[in-house]
C-alpha positions as semicolon CSV with decimal commas, in nm:
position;residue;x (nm);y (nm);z (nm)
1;X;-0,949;-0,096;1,700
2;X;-0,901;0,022;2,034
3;X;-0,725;0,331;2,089
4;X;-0,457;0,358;2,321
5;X;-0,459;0,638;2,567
6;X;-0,241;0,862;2,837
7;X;-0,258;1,037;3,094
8;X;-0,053;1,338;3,179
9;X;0,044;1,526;3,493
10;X;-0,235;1,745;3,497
11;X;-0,509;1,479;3,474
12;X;-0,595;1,510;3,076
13;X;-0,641;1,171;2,928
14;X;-0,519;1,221;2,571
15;X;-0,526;0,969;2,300
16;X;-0,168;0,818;2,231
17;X;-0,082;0,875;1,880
18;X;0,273;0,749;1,940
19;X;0,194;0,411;2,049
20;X;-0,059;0,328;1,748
21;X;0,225;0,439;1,530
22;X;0,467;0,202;1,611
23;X;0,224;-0,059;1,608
24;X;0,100;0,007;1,273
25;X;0,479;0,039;1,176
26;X;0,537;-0,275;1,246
27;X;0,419;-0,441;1,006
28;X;0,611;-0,438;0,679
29;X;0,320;-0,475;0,423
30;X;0,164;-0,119;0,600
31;X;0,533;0,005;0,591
32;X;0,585;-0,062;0,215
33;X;0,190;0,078;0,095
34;X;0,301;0,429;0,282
35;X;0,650;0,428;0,107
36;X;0,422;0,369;-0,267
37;X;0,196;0,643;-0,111
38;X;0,506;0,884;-0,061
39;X;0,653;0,777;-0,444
40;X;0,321;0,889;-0,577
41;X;0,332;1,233;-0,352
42;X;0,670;1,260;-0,466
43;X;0,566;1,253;-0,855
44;X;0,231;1,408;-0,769
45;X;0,497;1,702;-0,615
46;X;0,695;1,730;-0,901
47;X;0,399;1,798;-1,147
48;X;0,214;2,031;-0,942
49;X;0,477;2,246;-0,862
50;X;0,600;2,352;-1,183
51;X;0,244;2,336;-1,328
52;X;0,136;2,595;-1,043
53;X;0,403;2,824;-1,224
54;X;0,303;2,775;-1,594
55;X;-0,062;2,881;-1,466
56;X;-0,003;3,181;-1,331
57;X;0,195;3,276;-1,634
58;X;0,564;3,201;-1,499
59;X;0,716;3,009;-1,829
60;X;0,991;3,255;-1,912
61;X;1,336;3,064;-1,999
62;X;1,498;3,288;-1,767
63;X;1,324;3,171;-1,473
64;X;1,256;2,803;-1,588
65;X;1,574;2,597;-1,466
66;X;1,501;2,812;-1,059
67;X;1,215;2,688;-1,104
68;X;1,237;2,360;-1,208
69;X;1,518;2,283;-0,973
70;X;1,286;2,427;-0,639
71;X;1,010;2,210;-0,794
72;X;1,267;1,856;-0,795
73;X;1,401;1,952;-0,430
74;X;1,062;2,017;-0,272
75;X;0,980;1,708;-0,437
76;X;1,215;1,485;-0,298
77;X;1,264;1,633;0,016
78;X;0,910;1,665;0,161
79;X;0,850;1,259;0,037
80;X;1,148;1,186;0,223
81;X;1,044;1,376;0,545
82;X;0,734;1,179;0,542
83;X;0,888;0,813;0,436
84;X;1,104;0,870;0,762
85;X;0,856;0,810;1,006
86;X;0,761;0,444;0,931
87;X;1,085;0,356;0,811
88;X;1,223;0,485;1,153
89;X;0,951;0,281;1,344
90;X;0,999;-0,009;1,137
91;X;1,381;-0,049;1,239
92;X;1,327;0,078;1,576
93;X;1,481;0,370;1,563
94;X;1,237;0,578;1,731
């Protein structure tokens, strides 16, 4: 796989991220394998964030249900964040 490159005003020749990214967005099989990947973050999220807590000794009742619901919203939003970018590409958004 060859990798795409650009050239900016000064004269650096950089590699060009963008342009492998919407061609490996195109494809809906790729598309659909990151979107499992960012389910499984999602979960993987979810666990790890409230089981950080319990380690360091933070399982009091009182501060259980803050916890719990900062450990649900950072795990749906950063899975979302990252699903974005080859749903966006797929559709042609970007």
């Amino acid at each position: 796989l060859e990798m795409p490159e650009v050239t900016y005003p000064p004269g650096v020749t950089v590699h060009d991220l963008f342009s492998l990214m919407k061609d490996t967005f195109t494809s809906l099989w790729v598309v659909i394998v990151y979107l499992i990947g960012c389910l499984a973050l999602a979960y993987h999220l979810l666990h790890g964030f409230q089981s950080a807590f319990r380690s360091i000794g933070v399982h009091n009742s009182r501060y259980l249900r803050l916890i719990n619901g900062i450990g649900v919203a950072f795990s749906v939003i950063v899975p979302i964040a990252f699903a974005m970018m080859p749903i966006s590409m797929y559709f042609g958004w970007v």
